[in-house]
Backbone as ProteinMPNN parsed JSONL, in Angstrom:
{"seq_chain_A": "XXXXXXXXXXXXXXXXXXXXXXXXXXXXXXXXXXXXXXXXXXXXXXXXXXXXXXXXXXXXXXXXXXXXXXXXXXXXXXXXXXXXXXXXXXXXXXXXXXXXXXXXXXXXXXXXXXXXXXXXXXXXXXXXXXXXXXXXXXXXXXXXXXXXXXXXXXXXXXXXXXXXXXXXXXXXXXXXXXXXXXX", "coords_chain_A": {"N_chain_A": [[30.444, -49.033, -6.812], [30.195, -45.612, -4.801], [31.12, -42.305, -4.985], [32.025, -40.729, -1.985], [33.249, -38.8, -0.961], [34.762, -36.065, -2.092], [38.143, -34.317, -2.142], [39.77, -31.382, -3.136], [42.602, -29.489, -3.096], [45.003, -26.759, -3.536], [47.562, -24.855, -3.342], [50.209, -22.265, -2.852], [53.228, -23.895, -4.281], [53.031, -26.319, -4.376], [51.383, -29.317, -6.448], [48.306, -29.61, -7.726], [45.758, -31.206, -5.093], [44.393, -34.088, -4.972], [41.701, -36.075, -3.467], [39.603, -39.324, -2.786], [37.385, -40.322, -1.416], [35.427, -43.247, -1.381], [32.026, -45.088, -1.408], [31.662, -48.95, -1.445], [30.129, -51.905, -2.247], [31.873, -54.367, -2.754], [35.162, -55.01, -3.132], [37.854, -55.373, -5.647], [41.092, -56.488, -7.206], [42.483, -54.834, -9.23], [45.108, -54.646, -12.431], [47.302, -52.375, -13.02], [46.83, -49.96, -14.918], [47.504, -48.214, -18.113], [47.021, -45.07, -20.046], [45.683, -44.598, -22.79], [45.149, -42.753, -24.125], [46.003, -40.372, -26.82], [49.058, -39.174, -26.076], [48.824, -38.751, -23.691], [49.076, -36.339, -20.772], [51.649, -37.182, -18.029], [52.411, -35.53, -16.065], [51.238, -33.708, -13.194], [48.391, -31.243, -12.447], [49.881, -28.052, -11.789], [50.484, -25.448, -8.647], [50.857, -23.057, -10.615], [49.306, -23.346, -12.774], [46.972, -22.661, -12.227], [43.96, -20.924, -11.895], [42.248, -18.371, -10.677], [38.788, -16.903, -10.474], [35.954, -14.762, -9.327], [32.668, -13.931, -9.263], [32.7, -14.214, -12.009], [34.783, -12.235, -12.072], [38.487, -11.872, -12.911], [40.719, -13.094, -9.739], [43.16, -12.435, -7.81], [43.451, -12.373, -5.21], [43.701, -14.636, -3.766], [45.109, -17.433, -1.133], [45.189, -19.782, -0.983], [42.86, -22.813, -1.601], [40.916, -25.178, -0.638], [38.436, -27.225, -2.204], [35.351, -29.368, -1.216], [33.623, -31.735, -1.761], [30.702, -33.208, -0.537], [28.845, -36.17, -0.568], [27.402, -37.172, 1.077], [26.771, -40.232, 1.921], [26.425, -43.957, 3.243], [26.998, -46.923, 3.554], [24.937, -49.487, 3.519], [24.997, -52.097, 6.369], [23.327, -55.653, 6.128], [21.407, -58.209, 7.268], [21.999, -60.685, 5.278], [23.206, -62.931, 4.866], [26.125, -62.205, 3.942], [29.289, -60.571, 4.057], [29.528, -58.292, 3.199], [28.114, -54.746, 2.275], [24.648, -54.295, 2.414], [23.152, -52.277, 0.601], [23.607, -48.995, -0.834], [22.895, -45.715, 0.403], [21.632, -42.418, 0.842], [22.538, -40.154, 3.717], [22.18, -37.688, 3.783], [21.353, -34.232, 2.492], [23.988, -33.413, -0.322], [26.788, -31.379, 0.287], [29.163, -29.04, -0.141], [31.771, -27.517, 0.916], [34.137, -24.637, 0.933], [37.231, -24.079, 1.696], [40.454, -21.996, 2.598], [42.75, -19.463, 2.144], [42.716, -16.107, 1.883], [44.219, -12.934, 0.561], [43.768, -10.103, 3.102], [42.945, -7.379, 1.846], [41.309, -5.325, 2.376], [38.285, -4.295, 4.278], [36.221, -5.172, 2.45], [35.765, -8.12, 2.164], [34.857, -9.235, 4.599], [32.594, -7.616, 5.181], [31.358, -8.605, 3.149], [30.76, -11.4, 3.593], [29.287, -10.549, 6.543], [26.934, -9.211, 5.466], [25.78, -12.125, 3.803], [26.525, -12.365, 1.248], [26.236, -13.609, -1.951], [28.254, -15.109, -4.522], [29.788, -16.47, -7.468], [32.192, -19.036, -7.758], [35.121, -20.087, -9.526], [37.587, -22.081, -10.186], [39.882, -22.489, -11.984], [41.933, -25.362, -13.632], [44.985, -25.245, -16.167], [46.742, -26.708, -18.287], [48.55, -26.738, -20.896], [48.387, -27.61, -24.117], [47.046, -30.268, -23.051], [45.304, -31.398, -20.48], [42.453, -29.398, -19.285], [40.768, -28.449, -16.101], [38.437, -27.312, -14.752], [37.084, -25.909, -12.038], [33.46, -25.514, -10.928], [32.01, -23.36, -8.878], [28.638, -22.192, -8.561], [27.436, -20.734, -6.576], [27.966, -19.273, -4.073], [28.702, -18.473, -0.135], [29.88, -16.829, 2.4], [31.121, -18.686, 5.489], [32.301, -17.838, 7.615], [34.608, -15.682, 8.709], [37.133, -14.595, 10.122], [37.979, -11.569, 11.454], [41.161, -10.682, 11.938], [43.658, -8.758, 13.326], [47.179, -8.604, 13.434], [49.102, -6.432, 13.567], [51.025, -3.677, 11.247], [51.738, -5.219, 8.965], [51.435, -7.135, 6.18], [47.778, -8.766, 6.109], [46.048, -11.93, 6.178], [43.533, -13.554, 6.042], [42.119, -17.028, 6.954], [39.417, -18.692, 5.704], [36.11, -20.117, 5.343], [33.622, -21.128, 3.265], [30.396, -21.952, 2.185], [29.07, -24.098, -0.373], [25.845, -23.659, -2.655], [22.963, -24.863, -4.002], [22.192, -24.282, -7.257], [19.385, -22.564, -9.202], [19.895, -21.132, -11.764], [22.02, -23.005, -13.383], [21.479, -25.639, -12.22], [23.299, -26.822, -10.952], [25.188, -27.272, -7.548], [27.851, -27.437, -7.406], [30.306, -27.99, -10.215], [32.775, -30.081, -12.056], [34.685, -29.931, -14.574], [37.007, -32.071, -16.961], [38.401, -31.302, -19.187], [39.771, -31.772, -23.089], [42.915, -30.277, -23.79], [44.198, -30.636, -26.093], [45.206, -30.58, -29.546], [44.448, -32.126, -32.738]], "CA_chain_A": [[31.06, -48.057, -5.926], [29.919, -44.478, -5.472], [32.093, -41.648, -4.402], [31.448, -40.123, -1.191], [33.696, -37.512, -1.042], [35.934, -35.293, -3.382], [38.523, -33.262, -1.713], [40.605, -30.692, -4.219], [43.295, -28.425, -2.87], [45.835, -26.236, -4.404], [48.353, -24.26, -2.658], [51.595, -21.989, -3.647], [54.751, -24.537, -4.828], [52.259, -27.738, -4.602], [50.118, -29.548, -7.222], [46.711, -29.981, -7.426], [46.023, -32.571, -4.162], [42.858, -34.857, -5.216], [42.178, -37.381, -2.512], [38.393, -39.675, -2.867], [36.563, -41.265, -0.823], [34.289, -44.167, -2.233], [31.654, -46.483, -0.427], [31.655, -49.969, -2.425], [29.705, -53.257, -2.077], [32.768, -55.174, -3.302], [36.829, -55.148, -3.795], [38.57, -56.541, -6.472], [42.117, -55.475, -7.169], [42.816, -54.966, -11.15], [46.177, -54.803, -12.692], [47.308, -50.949, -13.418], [46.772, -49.708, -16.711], [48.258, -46.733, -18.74], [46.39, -44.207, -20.504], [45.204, -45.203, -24.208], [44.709, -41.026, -25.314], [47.381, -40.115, -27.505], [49.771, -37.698, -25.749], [48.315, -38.828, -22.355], [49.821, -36.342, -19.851], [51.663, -37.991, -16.903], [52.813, -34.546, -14.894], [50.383, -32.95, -12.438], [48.362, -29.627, -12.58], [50.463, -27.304, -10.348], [49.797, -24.512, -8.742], [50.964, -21.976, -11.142], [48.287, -23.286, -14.263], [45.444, -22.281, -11.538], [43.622, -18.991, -11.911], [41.012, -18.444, -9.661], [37.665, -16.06, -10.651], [34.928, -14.401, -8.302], [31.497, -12.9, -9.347], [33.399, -13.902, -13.188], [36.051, -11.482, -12.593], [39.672, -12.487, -11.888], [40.667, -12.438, -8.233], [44.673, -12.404, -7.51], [43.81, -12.628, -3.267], [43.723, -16.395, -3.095], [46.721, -17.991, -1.119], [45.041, -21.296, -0.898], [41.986, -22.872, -1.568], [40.467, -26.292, -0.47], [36.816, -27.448, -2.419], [35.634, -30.742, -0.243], [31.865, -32.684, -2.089], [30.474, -34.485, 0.461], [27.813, -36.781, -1.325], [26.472, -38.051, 2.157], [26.655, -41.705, 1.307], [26.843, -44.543, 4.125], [26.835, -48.397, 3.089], [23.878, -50.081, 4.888], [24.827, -53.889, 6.623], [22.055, -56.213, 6.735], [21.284, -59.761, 7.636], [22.02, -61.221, 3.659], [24.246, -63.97, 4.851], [27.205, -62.023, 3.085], [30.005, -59.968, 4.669], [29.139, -57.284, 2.15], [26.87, -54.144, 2.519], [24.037, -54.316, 1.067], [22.695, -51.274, -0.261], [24.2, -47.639, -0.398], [21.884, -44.506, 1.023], [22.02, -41.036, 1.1], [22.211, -39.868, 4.919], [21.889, -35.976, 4.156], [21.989, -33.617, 1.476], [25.213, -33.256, -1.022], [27.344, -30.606, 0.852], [30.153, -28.027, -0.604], [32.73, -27.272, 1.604], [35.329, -24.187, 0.858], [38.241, -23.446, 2.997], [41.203, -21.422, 1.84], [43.592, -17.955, 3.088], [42.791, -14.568, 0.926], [45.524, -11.62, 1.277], [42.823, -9.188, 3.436], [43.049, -5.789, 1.642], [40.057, -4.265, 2.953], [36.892, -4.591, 4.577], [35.316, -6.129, 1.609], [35.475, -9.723, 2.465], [34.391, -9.256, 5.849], [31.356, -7.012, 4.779], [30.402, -9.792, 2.08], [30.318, -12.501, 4.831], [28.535, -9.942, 7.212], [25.421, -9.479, 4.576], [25.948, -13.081, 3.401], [26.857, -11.899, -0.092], [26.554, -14.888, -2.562], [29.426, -15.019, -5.542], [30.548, -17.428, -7.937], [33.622, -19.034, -7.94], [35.928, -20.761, -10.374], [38.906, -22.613, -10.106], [40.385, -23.095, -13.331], [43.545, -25.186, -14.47], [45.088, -25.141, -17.975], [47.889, -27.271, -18.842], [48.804, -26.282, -22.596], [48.272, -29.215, -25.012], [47.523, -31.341, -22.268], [44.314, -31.229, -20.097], [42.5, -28.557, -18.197], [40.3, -28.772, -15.517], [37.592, -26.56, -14.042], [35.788, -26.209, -10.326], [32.703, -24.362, -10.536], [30.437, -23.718, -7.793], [27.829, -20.969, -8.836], [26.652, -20.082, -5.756], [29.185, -19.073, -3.011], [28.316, -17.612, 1.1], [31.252, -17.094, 3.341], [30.216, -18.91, 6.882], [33.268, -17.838, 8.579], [35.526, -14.428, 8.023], [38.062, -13.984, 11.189], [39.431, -10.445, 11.267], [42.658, -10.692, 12.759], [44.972, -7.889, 13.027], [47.675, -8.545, 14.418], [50.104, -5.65, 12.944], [50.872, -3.038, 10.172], [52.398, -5.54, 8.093], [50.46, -7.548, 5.764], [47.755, -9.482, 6.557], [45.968, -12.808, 5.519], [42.619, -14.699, 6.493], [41.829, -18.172, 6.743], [37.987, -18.344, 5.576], [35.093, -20.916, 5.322], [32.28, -21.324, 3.025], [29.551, -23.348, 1.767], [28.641, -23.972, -1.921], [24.709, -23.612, -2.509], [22.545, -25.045, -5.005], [21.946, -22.754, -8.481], [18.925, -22.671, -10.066], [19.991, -21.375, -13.092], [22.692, -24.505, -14.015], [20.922, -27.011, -11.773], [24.105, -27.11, -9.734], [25.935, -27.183, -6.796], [29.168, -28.056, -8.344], [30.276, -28.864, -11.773], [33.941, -30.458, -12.102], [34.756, -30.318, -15.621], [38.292, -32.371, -17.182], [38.818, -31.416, -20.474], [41.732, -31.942, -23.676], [43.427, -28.951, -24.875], [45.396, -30.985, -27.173], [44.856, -30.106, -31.285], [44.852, -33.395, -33.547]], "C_chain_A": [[30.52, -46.676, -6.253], [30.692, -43.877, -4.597], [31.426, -40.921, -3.031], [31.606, -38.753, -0.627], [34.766, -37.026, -2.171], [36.904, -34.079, -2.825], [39.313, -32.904, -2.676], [41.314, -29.669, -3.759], [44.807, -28.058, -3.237], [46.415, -25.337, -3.225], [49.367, -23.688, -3.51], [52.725, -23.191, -3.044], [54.254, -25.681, -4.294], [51.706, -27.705, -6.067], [49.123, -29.887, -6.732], [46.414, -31.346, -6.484], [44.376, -33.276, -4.522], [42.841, -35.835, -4.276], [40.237, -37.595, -2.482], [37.974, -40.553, -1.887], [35.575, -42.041, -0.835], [33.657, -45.278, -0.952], [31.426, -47.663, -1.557], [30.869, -51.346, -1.544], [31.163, -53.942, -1.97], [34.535, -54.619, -3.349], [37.499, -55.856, -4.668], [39.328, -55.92, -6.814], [42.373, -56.017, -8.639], [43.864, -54.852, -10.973], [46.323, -52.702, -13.508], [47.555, -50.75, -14.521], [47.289, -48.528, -17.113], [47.459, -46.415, -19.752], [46.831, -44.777, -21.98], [45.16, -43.884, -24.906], [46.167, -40.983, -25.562], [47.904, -38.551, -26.41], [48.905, -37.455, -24.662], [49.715, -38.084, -21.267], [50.396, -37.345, -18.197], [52.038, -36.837, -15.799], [50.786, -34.23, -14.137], [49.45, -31.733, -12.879], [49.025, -28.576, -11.128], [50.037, -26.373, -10.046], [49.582, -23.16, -9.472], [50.332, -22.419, -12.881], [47.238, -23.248, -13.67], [45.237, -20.637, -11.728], [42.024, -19.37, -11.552], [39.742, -16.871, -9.823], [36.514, -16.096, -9.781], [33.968, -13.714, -9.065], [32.11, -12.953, -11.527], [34.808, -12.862, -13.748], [37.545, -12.352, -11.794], [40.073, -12.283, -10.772], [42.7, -12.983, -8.43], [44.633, -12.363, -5.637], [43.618, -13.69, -2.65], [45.308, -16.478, -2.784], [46.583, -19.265, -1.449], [43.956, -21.75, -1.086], [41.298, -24.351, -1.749], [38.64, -26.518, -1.088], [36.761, -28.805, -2.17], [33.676, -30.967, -0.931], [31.675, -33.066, -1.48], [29.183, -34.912, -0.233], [26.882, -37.36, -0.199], [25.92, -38.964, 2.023], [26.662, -42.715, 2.454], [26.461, -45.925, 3.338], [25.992, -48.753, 4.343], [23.929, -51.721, 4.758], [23.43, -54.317, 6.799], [22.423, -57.66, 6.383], [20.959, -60.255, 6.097], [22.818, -62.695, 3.648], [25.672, -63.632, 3.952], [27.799, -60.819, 4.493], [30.213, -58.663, 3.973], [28.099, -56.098, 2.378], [26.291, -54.551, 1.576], [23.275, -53.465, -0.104], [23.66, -49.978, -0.192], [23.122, -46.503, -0.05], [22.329, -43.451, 1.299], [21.624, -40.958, 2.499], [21.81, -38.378, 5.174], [21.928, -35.393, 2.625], [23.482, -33.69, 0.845], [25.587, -31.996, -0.102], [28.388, -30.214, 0.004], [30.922, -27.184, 0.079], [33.565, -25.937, 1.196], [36.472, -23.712, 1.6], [39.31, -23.046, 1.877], [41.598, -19.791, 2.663], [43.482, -16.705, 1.439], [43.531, -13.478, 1.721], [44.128, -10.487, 1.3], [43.391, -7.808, 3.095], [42.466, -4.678, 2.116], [38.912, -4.839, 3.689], [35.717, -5.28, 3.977], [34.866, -7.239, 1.884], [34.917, -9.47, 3.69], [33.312, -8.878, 5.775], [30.524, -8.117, 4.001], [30.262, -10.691, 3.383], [29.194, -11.63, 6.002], [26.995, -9.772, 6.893], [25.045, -10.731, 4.236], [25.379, -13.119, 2.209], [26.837, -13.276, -0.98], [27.322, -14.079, -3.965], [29.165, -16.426, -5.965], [31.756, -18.005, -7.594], [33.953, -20.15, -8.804], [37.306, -21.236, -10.503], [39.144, -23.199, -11.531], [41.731, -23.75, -13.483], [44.115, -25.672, -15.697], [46.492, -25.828, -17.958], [48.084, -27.127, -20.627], [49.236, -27.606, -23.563], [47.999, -30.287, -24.372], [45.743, -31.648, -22.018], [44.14, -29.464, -19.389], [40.847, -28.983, -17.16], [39.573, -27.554, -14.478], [36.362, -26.315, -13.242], [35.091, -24.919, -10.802], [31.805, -24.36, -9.806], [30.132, -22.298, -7.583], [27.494, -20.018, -7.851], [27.526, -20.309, -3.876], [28.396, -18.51, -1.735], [29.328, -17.988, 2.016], [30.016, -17.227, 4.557], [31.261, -18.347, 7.561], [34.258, -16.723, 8.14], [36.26, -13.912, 9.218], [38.638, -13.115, 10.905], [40.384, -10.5, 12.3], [43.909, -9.34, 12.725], [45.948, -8.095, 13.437], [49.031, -7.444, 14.143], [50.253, -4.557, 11.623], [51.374, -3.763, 9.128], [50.732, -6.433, 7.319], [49.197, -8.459, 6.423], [46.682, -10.459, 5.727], [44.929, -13.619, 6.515], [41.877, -15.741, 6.384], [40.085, -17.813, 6.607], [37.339, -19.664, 5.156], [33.977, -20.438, 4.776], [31.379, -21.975, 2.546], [28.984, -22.688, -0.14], [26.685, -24.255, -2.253], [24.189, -24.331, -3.29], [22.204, -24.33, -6.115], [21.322, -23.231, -9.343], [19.043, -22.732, -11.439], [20.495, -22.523, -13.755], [22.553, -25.663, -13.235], [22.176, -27.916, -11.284], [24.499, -26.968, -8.935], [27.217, -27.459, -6.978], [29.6, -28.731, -9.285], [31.978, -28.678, -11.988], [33.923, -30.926, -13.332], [36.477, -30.969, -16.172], [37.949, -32.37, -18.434], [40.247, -31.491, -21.977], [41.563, -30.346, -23.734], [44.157, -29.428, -25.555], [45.165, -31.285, -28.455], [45.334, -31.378, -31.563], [45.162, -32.209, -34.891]], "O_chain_A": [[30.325, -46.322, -7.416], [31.061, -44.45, -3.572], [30.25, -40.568, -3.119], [30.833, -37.937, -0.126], [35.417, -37.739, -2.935], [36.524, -32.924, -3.018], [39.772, -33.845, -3.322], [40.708, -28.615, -3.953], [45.698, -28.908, -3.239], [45.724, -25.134, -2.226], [49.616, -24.171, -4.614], [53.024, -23.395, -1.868], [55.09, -26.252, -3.593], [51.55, -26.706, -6.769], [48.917, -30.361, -5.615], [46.731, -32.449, -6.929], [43.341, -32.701, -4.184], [43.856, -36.518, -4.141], [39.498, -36.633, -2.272], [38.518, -41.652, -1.772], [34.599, -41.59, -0.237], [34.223, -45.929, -0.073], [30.978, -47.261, -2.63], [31.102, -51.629, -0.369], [31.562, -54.005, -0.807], [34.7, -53.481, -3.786], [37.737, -57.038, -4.416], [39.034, -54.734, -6.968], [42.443, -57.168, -9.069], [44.259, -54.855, -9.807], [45.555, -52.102, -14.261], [48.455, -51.306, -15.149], [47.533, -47.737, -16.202], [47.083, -47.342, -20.469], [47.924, -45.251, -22.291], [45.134, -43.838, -26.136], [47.14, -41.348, -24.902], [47.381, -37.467, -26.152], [48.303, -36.395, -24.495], [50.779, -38.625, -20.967], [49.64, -38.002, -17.481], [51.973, -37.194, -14.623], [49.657, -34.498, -14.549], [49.904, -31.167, -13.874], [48.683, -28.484, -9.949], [49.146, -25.937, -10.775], [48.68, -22.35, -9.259], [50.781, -21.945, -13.925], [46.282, -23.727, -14.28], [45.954, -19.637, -11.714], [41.139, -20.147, -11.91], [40.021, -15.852, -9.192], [36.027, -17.173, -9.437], [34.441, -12.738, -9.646], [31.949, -11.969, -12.249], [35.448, -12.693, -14.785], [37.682, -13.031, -10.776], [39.884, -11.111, -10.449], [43.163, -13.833, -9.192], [45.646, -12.331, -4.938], [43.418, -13.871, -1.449], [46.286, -16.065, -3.406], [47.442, -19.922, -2.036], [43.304, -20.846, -0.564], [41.112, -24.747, -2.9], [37.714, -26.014, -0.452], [37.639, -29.561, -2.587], [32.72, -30.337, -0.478], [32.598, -33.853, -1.268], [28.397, -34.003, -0.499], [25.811, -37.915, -0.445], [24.691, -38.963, 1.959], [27.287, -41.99, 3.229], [25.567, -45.872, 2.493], [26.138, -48.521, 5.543], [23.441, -52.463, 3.906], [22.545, -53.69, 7.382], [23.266, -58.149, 5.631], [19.794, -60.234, 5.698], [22.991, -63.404, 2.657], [26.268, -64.531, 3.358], [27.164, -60.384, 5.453], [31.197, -57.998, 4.297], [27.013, -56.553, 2.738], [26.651, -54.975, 0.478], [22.931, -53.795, -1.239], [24.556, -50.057, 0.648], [22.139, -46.862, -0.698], [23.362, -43.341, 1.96], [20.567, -41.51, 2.804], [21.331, -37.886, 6.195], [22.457, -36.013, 1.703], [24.295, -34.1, 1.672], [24.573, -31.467, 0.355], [28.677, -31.115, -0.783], [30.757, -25.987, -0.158], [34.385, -26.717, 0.712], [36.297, -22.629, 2.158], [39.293, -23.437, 0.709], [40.918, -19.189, 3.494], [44.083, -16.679, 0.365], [43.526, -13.186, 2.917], [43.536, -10.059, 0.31], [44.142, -7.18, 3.841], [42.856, -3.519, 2.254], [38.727, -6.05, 3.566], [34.709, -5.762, 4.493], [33.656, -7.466, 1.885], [33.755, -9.709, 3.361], [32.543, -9.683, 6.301], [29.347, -8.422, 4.187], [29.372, -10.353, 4.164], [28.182, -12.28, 6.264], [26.06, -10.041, 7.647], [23.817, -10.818, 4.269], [24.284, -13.592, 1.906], [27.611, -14.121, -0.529], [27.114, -12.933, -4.363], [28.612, -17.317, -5.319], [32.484, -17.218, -6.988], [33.191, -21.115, -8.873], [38.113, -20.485, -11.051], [38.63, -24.205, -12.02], [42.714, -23.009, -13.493], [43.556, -26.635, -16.223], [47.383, -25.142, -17.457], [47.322, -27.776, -21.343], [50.246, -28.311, -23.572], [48.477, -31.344, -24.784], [44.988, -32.002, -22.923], [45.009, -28.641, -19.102], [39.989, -29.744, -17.607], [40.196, -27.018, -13.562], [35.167, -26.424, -13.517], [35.568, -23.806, -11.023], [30.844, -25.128, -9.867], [30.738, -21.451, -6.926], [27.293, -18.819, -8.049], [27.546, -21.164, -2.99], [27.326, -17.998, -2.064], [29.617, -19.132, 2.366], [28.937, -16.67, 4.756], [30.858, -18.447, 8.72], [34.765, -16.937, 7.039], [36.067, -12.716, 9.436], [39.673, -13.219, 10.247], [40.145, -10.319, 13.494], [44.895, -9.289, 11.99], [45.828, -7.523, 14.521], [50.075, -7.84, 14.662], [49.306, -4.723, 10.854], [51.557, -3.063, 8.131], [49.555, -6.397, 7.678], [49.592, -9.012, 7.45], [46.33, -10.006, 4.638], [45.302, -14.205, 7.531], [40.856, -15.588, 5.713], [39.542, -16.902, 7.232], [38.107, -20.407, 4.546], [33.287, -19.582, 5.331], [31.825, -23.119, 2.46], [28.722, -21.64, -0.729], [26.363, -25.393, -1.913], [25.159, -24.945, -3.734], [21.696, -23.303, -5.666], [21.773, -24.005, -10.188], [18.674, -23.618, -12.211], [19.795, -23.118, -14.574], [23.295, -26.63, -13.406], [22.229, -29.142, -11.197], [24.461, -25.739, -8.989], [27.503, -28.028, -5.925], [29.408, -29.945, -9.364], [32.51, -27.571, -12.079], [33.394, -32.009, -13.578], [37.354, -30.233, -15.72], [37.262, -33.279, -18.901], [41.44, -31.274, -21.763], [40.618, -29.557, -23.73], [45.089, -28.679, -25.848], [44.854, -32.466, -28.603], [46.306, -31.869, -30.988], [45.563, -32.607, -35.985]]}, "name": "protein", "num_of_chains": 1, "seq": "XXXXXXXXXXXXXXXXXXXXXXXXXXXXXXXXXXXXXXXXXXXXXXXXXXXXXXXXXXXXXXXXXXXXXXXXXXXXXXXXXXXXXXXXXXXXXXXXXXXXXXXXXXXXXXXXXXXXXXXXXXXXXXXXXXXXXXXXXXXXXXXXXXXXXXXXXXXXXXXXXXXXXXXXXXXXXXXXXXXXXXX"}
């Protein structure tokens, strides 16, 4: 089995939503097992052990923020005499999705998408003695920046962008799960 997609989104007074999408030759249904690491958490990461960094500095104008892998995978049938694919194949490049609502303070964001400003970004989350777990995708370009006004009160725009490839760390996204828990 290889994965085909990886969606990851965080929101205020949710946890972390992981949902995969795998193409597989085969099915076989195992028996569910329980974690063997000592002082295996069983809670969630929620949204208040996320902290979200731009360009390396901290940003506080995320409301929400969806990162979606697409591995561009398809299972290819063929005449094998089995009811099984038989190979797996890339149909396109790996893709990097971001969607997500930043509280619009200024003209900034709109200007960066206007030049098509590239940033970092980092989704970090820290559970204390537990795990933590950190999205990085080096190389940021907003495709999409709706200004909306609709009033003097606050306001808040949904935004779209794509994750690039980055020479320097020879990625497009690096999803790290690590302990924080001291023996």
């Amino acid at each position: 089995a290889q994965c085909q997609q990886l969606q990851m989104a965080v929101q205020p007074n949710q946890d972390l939503r992981v949902t995969g999408t795998f193409v597989a030759k085969q099915l076989n249904f195992i028996a569910k097992t329980t974690p063997t690491f000592p002082g295996s958490p069983a809670d969630a990461f929620f949204f208040d052990t996320c902290s979200i960094s731009v360009a390396g500095a901290a940003s506080a104008k995320f409301e929400s923020l969806t990162v979606i892998y697409n591995n561009q995978l398809a299972g290819i049938p063929t005449l094998i005499g089995s009811n099984q694919i038989a190979k797996i194949r890339r149909d396109g490049p790996p893709t990097v999705r971001i969607n997500g609502t930043i509280d619009f303070q200024d003209m900034q964001e709109f200007n960066d998408f206007r030049v098509q400003s590239e940033f970092g970004l980092k989704a970090n989350f820290i559970k204390a003695n537990s795990f933590s777990m950190l999205i990085d995708v080096p190389r940021v370009v907003f495709t999409d920046v709706p200004v909306r006004v609709a009033g003097k009160g606050r306001i808040t725009v949904d935004f779209t962008a794509n994750g690039r490839y980055h020479t320097g760390s020879a990625t497009q996204i690096k999803v790290s799960l690590t302990t924080t828990q001291s023996f």
